[in-house]
N, C-alpha and C positions, 0 to 999 in steps of 0.2 A: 307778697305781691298783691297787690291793690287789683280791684275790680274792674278796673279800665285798663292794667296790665293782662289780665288776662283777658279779657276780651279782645284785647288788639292780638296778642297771641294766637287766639282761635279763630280771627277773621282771617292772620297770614295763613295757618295753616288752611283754611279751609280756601283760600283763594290757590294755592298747594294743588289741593285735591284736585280743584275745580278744572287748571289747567292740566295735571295728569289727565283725566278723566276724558277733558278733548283729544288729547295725544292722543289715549285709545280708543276716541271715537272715530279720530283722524286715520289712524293706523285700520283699525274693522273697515272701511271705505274701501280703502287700499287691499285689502287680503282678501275682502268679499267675494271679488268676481273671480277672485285668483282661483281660491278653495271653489267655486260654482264648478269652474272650468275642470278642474280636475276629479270635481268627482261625476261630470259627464263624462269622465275620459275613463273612470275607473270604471264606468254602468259599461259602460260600451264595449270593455274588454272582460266585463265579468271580474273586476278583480276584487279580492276579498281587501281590499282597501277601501272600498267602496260603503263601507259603512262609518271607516272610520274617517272619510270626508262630509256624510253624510251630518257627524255627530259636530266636527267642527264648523261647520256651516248653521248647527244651529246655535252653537256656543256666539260666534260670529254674530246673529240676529237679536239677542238679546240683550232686551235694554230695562236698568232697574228704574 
């Protein structure tokens, strides 16, 4: 494989990644307010769920 073989290689993959990458930014947009809502709903009733929306809400925020 020649050096512009793989380059062109690396650029599909990485053009790959790039739209995954919107998907799940596309997708965290979408779930964001969802998981919010829910873990006001979980504070409000005390439920011991209420942490574990807590944790995905910050999985959710996180951008590399």
């Amino acid at each position: 494989m020649t050096d512009q073989e793989r380059i062109a290689k690396l650029e599909e993959e990485n053009a790959l990644l790039r739209r995954k990458v919107e998907s799940l930014e596309q997708w965290a947009m979408k779930i964001g307010p969802i998981l919010n809502r829910l873990q006001d709903v979980a504070k409000d009733q005390n439920s011991p769920y209420a942490n574990l929306f807590s944790g995905l809400r910050n999985l959710n925020g996180r951008k590399s």
